[in-house]
mmCIF file of the N, C-alpha and C atoms, coordinates in Angstrom:
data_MODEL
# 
_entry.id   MODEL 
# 
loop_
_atom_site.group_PDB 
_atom_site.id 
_atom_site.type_symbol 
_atom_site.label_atom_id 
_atom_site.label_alt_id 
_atom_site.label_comp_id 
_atom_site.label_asym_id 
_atom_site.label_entity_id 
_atom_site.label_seq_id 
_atom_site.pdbx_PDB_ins_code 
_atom_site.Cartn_x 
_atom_site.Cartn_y 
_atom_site.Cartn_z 
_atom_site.occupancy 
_atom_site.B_iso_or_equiv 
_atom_site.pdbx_formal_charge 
_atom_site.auth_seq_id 
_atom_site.auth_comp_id 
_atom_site.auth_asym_id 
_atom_site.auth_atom_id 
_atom_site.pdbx_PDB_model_num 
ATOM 1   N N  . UNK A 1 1  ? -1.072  2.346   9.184   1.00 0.00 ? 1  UNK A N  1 
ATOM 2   C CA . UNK A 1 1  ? 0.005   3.316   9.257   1.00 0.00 ? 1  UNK A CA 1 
ATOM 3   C C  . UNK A 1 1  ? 0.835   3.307   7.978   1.00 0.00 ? 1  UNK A C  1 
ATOM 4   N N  . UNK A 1 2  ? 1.055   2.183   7.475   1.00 0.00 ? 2  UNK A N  1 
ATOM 5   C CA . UNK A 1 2  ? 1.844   2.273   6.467   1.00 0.00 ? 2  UNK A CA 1 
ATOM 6   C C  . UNK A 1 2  ? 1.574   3.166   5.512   1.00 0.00 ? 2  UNK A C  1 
ATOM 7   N N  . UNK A 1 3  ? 0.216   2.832   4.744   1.00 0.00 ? 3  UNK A N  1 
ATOM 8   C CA . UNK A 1 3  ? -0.345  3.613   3.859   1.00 0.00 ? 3  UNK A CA 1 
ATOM 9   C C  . UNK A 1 3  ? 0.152   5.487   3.927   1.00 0.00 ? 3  UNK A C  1 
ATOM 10  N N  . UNK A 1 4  ? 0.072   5.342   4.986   1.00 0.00 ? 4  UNK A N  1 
ATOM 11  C CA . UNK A 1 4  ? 0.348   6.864   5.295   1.00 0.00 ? 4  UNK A CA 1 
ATOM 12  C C  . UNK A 1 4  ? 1.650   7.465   5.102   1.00 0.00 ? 4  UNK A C  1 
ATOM 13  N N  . UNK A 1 5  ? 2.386   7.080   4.953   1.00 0.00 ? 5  UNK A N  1 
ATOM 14  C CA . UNK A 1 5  ? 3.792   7.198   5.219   1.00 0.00 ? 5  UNK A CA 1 
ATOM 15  C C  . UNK A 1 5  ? 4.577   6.815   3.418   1.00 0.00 ? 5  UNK A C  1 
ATOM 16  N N  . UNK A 1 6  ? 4.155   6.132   2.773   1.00 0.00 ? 6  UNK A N  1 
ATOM 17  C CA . UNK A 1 6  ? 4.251   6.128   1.130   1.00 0.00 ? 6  UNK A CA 1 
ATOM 18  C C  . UNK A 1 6  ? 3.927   7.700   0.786   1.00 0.00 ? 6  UNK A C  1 
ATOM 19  N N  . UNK A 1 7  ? 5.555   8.006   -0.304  1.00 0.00 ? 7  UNK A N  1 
ATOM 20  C CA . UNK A 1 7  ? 5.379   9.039   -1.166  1.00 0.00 ? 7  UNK A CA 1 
ATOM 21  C C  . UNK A 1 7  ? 6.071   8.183   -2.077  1.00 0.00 ? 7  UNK A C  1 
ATOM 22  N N  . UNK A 1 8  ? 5.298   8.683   -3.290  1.00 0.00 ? 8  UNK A N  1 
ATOM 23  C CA . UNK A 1 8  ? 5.615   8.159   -4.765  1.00 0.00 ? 8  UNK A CA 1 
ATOM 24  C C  . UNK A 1 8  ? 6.645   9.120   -5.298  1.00 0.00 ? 8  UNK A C  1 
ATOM 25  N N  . UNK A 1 9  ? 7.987   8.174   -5.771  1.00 0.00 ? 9  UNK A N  1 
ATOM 26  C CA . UNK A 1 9  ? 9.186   8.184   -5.948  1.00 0.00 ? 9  UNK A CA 1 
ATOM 27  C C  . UNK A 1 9  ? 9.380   9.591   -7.764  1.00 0.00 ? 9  UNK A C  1 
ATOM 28  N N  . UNK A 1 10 ? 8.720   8.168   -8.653  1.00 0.00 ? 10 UNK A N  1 
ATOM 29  C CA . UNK A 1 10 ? 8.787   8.802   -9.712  1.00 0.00 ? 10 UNK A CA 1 
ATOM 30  C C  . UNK A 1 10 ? 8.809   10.355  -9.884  1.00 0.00 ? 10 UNK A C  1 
ATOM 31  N N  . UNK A 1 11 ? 9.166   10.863  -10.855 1.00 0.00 ? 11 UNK A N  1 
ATOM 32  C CA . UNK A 1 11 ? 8.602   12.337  -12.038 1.00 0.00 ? 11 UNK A CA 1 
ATOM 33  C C  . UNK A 1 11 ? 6.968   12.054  -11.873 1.00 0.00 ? 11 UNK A C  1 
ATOM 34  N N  . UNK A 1 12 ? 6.264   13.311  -12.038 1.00 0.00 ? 12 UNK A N  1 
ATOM 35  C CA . UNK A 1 12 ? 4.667   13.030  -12.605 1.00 0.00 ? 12 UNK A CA 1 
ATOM 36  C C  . UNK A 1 12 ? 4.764   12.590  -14.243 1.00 0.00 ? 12 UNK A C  1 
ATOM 37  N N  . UNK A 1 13 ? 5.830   12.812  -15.061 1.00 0.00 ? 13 UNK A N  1 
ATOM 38  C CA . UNK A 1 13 ? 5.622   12.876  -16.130 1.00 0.00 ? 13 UNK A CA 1 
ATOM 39  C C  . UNK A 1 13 ? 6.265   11.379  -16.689 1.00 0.00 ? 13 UNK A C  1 
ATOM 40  N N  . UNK A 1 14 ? 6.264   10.271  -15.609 1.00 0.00 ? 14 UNK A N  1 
ATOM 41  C CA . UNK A 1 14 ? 7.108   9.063   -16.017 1.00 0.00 ? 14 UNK A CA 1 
ATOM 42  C C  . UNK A 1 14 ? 6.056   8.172   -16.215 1.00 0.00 ? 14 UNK A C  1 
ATOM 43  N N  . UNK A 1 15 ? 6.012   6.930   -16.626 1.00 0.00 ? 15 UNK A N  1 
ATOM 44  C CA . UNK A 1 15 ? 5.067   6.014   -16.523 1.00 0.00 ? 15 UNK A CA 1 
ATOM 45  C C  . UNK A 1 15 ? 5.000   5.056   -15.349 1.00 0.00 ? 15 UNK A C  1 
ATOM 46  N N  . UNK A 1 16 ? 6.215   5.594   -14.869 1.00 0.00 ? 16 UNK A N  1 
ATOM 47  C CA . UNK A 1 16 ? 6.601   4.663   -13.224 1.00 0.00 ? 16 UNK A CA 1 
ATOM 48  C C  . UNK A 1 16 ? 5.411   5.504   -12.403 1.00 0.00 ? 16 UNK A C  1 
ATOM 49  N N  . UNK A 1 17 ? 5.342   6.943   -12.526 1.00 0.00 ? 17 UNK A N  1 
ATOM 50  C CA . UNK A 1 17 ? 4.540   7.353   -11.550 1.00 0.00 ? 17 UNK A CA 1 
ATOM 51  C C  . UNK A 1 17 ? 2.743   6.635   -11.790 1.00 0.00 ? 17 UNK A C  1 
ATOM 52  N N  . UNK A 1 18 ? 2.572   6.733   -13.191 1.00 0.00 ? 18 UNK A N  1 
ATOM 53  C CA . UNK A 1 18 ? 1.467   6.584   -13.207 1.00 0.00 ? 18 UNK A CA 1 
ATOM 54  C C  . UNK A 1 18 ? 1.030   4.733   -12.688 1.00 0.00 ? 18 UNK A C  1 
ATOM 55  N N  . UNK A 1 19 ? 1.833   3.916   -12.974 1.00 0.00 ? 19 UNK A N  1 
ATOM 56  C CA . UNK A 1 19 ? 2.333   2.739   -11.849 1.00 0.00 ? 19 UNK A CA 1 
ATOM 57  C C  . UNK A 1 19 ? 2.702   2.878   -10.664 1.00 0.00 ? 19 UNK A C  1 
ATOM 58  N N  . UNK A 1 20 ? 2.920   3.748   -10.257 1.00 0.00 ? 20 UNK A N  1 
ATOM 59  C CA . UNK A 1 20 ? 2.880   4.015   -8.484  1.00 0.00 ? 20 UNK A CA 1 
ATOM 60  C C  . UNK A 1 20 ? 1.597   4.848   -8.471  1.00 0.00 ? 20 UNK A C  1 
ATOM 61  N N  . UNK A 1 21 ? 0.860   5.272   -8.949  1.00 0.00 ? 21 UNK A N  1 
ATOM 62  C CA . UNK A 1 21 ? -0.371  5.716   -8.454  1.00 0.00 ? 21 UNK A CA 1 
ATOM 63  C C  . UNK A 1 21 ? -1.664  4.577   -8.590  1.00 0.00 ? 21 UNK A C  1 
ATOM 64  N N  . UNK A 1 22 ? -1.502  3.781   -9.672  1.00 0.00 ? 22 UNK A N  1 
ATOM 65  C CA . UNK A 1 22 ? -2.049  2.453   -9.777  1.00 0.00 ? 22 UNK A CA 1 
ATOM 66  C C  . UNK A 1 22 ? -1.897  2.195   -8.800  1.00 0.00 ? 22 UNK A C  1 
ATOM 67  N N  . UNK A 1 23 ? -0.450  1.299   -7.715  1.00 0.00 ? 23 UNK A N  1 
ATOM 68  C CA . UNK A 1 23 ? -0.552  0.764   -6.591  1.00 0.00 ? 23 UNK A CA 1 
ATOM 69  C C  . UNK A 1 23 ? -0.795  1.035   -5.623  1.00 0.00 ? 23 UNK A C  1 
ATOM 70  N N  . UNK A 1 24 ? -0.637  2.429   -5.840  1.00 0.00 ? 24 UNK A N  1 
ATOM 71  C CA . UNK A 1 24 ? -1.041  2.795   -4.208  1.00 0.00 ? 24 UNK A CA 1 
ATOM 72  C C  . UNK A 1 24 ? -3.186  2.945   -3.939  1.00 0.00 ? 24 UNK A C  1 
ATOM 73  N N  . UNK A 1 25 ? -3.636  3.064   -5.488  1.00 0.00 ? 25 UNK A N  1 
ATOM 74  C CA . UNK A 1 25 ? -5.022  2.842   -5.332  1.00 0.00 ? 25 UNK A CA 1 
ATOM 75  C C  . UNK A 1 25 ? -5.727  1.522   -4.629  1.00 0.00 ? 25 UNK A C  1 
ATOM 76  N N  . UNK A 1 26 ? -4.776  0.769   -5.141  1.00 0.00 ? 26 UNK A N  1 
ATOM 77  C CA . UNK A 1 26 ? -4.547  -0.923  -4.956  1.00 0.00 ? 26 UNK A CA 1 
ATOM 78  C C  . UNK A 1 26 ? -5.029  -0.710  -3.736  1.00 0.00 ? 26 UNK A C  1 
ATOM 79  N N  . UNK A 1 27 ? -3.784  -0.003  -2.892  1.00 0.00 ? 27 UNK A N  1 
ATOM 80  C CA . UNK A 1 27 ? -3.793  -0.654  -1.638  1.00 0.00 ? 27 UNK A CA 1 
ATOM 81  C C  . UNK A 1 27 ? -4.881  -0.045  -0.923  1.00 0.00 ? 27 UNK A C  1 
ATOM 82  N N  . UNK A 1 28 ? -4.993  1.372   -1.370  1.00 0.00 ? 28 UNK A N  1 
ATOM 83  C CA . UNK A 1 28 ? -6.386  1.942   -0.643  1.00 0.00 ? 28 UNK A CA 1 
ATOM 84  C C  . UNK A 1 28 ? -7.457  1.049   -1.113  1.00 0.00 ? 28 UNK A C  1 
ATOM 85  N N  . UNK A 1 29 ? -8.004  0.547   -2.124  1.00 0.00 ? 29 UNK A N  1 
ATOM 86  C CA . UNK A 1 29 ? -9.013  0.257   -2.415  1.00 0.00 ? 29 UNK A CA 1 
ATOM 87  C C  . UNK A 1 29 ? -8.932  -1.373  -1.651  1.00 0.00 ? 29 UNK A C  1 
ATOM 88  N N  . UNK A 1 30 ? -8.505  -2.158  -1.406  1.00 0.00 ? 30 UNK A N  1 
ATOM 89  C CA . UNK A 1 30 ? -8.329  -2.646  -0.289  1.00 0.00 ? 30 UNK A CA 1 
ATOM 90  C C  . UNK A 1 30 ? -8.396  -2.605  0.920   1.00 0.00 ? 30 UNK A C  1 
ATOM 91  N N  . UNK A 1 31 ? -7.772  -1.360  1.144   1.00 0.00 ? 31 UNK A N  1 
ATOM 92  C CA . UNK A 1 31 ? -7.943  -1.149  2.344   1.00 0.00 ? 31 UNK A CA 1 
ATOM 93  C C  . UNK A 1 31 ? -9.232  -0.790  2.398   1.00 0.00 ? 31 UNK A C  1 
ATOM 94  N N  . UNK A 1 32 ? -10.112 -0.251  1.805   1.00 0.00 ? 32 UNK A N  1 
ATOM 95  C CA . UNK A 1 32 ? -11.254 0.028   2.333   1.00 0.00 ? 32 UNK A CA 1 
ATOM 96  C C  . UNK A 1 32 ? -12.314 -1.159  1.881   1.00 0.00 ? 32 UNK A C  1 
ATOM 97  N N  . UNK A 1 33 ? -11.769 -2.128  1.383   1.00 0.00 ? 33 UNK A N  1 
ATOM 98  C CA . UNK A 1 33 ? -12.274 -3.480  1.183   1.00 0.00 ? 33 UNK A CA 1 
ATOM 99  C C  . UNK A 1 33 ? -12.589 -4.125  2.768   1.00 0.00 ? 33 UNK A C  1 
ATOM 100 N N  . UNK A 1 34 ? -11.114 -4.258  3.616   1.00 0.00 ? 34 UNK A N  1 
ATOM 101 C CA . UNK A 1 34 ? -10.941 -4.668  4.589   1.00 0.00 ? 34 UNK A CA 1 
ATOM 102 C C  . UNK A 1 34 ? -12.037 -4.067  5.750   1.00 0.00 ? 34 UNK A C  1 
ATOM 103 N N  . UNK A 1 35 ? -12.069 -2.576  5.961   1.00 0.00 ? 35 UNK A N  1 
ATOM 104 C CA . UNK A 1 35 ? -12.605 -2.075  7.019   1.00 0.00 ? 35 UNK A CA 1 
ATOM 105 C C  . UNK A 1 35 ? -14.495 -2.232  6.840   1.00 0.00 ? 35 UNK A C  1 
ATOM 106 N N  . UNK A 1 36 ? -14.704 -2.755  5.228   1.00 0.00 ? 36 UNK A N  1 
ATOM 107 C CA . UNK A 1 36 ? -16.062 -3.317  5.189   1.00 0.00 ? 36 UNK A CA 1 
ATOM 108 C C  . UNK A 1 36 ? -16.209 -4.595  5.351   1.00 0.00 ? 36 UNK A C  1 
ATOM 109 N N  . UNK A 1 37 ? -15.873 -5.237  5.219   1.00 0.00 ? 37 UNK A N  1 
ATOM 110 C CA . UNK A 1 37 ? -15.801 -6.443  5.604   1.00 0.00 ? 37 UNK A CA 1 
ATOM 111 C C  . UNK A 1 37 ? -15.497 -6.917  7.662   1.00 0.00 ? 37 UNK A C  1 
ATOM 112 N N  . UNK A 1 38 ? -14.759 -5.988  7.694   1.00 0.00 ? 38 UNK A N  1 
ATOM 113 C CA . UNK A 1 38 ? -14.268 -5.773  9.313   1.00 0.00 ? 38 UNK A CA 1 
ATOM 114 C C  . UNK A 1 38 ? -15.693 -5.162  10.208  1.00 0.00 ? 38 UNK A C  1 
ATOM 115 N N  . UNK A 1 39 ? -16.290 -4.788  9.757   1.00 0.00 ? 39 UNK A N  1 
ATOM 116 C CA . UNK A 1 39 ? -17.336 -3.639  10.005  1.00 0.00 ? 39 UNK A CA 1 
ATOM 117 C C  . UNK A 1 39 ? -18.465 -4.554  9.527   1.00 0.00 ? 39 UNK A C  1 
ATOM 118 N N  . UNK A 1 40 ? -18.797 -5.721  9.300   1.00 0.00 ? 40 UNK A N  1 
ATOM 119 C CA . UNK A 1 40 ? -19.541 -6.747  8.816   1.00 0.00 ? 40 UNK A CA 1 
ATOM 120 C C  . UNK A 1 40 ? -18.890 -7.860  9.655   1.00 0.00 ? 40 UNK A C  1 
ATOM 121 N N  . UNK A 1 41 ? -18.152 -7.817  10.371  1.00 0.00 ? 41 UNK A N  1 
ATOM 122 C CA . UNK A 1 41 ? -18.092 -8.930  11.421  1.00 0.00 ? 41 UNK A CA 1 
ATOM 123 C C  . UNK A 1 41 ? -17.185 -10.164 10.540  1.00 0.00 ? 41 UNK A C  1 
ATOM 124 N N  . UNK A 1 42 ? -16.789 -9.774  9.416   1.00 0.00 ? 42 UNK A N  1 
ATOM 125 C CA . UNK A 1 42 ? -16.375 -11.198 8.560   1.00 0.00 ? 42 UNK A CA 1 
ATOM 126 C C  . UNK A 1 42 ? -14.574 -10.333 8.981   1.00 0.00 ? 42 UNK A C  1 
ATOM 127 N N  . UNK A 1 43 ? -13.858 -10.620 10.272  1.00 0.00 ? 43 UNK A N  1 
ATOM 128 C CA . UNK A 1 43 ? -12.858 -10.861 10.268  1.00 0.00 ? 43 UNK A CA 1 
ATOM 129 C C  . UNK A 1 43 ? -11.662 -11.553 9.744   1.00 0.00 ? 43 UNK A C  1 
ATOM 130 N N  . UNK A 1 44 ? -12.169 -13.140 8.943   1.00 0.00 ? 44 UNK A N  1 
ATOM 131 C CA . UNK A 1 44 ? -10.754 -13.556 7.820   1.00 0.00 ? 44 UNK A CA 1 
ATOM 132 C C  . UNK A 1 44 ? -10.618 -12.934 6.673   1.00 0.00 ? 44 UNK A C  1 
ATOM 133 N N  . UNK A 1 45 ? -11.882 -12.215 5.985   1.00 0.00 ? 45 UNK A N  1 
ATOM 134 C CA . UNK A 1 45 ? -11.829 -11.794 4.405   1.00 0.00 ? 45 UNK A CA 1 
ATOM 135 C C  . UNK A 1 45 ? -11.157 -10.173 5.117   1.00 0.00 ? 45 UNK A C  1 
ATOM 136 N N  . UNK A 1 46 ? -11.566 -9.884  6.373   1.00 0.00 ? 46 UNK A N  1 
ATOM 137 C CA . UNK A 1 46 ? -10.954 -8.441  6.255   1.00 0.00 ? 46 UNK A CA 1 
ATOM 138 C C  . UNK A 1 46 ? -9.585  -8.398  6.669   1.00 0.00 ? 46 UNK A C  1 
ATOM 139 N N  . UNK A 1 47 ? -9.042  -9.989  7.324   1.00 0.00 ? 47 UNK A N  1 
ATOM 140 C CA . UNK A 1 47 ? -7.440  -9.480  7.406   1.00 0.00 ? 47 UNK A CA 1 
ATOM 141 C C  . UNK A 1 47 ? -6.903  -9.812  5.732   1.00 0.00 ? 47 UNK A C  1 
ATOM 142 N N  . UNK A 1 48 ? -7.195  -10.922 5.283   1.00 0.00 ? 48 UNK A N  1 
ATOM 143 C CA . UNK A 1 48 ? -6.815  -11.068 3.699   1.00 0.00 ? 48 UNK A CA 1 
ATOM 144 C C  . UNK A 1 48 ? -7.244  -9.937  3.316   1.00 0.00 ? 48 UNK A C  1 
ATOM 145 N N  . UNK A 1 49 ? -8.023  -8.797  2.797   1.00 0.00 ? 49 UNK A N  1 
ATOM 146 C CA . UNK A 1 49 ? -7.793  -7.953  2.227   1.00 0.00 ? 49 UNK A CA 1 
ATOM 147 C C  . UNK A 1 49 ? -7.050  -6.711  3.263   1.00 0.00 ? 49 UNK A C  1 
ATOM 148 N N  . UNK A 1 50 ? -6.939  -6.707  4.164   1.00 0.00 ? 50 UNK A N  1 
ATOM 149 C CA . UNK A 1 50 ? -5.373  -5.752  4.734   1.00 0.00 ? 50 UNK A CA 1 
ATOM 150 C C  . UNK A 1 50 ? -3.991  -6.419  4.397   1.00 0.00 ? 50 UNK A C  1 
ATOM 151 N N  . UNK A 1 51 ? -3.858  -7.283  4.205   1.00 0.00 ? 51 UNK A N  1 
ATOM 152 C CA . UNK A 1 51 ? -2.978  -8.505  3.684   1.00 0.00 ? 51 UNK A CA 1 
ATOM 153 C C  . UNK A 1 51 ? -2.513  -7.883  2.340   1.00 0.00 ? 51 UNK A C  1 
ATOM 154 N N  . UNK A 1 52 ? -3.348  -7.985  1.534   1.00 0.00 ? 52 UNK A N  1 
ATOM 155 C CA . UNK A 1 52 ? -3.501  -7.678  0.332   1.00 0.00 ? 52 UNK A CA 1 
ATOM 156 C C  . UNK A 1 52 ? -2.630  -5.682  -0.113  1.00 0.00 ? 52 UNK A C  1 
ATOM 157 N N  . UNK A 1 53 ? -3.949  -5.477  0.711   1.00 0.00 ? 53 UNK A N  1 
ATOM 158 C CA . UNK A 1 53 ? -3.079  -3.695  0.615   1.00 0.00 ? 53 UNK A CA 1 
ATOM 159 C C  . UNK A 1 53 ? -1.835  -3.736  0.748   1.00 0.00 ? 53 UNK A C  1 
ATOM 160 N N  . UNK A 1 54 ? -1.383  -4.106  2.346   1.00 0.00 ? 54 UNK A N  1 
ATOM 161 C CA . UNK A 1 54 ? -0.111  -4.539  2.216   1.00 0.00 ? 54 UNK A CA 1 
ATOM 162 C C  . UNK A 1 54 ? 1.295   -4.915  1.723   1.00 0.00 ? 54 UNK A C  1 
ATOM 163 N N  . UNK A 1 55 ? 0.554   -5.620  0.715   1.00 0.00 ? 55 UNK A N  1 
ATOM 164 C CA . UNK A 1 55 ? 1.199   -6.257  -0.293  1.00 0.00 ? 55 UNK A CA 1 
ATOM 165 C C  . UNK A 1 55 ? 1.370   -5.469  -1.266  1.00 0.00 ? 55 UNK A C  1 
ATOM 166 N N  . UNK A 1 56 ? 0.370   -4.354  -1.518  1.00 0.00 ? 56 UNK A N  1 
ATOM 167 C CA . UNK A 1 56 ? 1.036   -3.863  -2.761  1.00 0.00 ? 56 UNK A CA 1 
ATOM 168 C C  . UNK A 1 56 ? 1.899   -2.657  -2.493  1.00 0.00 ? 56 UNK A C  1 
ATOM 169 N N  . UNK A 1 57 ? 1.520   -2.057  -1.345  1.00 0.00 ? 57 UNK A N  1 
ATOM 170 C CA . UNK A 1 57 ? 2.643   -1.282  -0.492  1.00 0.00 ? 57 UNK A CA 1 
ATOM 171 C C  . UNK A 1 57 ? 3.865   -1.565  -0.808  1.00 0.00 ? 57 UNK A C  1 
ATOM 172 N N  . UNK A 1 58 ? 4.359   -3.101  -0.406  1.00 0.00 ? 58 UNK A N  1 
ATOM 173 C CA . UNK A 1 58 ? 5.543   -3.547  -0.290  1.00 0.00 ? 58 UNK A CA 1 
ATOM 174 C C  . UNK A 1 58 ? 6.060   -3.664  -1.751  1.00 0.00 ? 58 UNK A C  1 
ATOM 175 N N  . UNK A 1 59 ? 5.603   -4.318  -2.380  1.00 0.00 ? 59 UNK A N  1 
ATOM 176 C CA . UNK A 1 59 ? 6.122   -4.089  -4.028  1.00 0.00 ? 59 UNK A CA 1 
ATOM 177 C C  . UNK A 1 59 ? 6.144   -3.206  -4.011  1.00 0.00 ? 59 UNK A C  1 
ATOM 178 N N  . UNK A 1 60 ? 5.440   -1.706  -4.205  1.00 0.00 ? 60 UNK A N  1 
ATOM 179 C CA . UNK A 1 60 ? 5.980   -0.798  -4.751  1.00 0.00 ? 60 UNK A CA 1 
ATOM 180 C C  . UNK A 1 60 ? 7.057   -0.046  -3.893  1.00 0.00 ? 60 UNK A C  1 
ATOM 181 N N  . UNK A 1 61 ? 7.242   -0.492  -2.699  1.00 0.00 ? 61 UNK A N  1 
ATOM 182 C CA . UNK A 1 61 ? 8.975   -0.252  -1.704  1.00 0.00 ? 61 UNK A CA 1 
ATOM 183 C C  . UNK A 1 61 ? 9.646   -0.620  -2.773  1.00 0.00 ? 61 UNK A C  1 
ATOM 184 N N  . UNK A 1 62 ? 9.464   -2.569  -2.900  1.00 0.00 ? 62 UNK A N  1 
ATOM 185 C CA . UNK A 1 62 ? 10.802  -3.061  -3.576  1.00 0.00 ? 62 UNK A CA 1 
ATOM 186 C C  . UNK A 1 62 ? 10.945  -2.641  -4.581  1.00 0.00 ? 62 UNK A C  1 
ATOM 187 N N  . UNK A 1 63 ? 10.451  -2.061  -5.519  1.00 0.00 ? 63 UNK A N  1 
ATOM 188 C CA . UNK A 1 63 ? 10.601  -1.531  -6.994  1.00 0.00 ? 63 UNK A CA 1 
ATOM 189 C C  . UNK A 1 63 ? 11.335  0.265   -6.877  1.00 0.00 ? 63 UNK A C  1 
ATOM 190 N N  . UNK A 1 64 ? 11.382  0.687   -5.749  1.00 0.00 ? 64 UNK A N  1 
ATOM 191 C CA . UNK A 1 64 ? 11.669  1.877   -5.325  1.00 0.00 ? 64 UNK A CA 1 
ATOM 192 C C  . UNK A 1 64 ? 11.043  2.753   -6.069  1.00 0.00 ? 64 UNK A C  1 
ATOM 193 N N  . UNK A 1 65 ? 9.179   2.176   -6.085  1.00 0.00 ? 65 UNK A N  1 
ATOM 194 C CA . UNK A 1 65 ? 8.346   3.425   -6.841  1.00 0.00 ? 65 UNK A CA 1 
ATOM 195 C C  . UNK A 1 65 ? 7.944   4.265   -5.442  1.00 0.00 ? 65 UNK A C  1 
ATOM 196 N N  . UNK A 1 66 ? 7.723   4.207   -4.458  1.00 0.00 ? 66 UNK A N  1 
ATOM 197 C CA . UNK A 1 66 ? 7.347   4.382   -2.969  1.00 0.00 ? 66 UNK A CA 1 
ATOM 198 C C  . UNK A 1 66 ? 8.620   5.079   -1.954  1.00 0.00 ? 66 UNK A C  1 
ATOM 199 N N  . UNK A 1 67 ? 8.555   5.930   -1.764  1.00 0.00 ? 67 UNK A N  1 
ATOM 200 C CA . UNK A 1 67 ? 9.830   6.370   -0.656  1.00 0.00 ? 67 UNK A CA 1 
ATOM 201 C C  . UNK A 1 67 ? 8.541   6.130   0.761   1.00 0.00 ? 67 UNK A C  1 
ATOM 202 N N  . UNK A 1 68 ? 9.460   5.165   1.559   1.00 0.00 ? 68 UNK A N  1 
ATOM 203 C CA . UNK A 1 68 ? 8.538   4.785   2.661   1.00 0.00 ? 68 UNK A CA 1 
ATOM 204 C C  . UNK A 1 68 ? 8.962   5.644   3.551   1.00 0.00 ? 68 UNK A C  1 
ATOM 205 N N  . UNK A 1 69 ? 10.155  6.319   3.919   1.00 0.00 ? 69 UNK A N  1 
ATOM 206 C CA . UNK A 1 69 ? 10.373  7.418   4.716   1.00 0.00 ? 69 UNK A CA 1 
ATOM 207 C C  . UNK A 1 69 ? 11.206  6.587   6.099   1.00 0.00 ? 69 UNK A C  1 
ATOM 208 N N  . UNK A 1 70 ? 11.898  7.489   6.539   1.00 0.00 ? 70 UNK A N  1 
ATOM 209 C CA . UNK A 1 70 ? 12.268  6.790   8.027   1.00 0.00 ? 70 UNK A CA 1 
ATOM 210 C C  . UNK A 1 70 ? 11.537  6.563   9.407   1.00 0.00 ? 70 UNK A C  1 
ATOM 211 N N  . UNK A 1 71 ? 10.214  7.616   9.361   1.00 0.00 ? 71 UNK A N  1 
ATOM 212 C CA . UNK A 1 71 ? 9.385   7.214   10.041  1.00 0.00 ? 71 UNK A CA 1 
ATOM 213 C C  . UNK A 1 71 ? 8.783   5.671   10.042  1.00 0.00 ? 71 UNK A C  1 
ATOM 214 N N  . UNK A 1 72 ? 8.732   5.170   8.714   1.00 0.00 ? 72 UNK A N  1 
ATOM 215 C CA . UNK A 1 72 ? 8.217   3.910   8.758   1.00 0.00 ? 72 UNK A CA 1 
ATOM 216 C C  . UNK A 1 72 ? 8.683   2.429   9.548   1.00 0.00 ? 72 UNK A C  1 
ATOM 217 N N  . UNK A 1 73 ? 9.732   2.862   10.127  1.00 0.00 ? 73 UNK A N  1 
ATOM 218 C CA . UNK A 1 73 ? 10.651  2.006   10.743  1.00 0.00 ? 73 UNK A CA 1 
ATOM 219 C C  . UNK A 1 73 ? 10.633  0.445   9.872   1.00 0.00 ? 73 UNK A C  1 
ATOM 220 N N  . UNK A 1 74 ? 9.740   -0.735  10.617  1.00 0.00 ? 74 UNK A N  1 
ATOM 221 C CA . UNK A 1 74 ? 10.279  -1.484  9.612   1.00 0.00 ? 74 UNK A CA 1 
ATOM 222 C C  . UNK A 1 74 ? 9.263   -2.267  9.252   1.00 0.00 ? 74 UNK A C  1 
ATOM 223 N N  . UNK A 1 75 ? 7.902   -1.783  9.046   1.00 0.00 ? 75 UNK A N  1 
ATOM 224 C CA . UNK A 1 75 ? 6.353   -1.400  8.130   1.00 0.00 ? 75 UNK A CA 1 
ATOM 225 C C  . UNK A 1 75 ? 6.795   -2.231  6.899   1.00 0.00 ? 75 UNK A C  1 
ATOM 226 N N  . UNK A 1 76 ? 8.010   -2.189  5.981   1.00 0.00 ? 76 UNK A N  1 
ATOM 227 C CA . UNK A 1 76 ? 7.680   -2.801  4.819   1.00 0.00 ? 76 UNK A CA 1 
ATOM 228 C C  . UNK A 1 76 ? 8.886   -3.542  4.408   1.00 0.00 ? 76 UNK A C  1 
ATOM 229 N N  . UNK A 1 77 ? 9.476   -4.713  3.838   1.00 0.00 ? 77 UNK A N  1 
ATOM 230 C CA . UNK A 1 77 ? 9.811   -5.995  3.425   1.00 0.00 ? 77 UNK A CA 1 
ATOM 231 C C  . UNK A 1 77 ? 11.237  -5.337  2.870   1.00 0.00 ? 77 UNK A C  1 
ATOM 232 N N  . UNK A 1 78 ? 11.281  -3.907  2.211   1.00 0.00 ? 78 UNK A N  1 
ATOM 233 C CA . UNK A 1 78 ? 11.951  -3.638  1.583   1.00 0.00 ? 78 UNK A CA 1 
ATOM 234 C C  . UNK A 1 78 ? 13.132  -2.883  2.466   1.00 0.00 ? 78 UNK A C  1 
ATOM 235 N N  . UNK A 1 79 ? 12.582  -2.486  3.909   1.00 0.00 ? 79 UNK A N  1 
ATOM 236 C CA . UNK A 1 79 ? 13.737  -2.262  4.422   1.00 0.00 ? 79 UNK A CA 1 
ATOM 237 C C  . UNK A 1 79 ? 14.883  -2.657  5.398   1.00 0.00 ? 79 UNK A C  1 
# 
């Protein structure tokens, strides 16, 4: 859910955005780390890599590159 709910803060024309589009690849590309690994029966490498996505979600909250929205209730560290 989280993933879903991230909009990137920056201008398109800042270098913050192009660092919030970095992280948020992060976390997808993770995330779809996780659901192969999950989908392969190896349940610890697929919560460490949802772990992981996670994680970069949340940095980019705390850096306020990410508007997590109020729907997100309380999904990420930063609120």
């Amino acid at each position: 859910k989280a993933i879903s709910v991230v909009k990137i803060l920056p201008k398109k024309s800042s270098q913050l955005y192009r660092i919030a589009e970095d992280f948020l690849s992060m976390a997808k590309n993770y995330l779809a780390d996780a659901k192969h690994f999950r989908d392969k029966g190896d349940y610890v490498t697929a919560f460490a890599a949802v772990s992981y996505a996670h994680a970069w979600l949340d940095a980019g909250a705390r850096m306020k590159i990410f508007d997590t929205g109020k729907e997100a209730g309380n999904l990420f560290a930063s609120d």
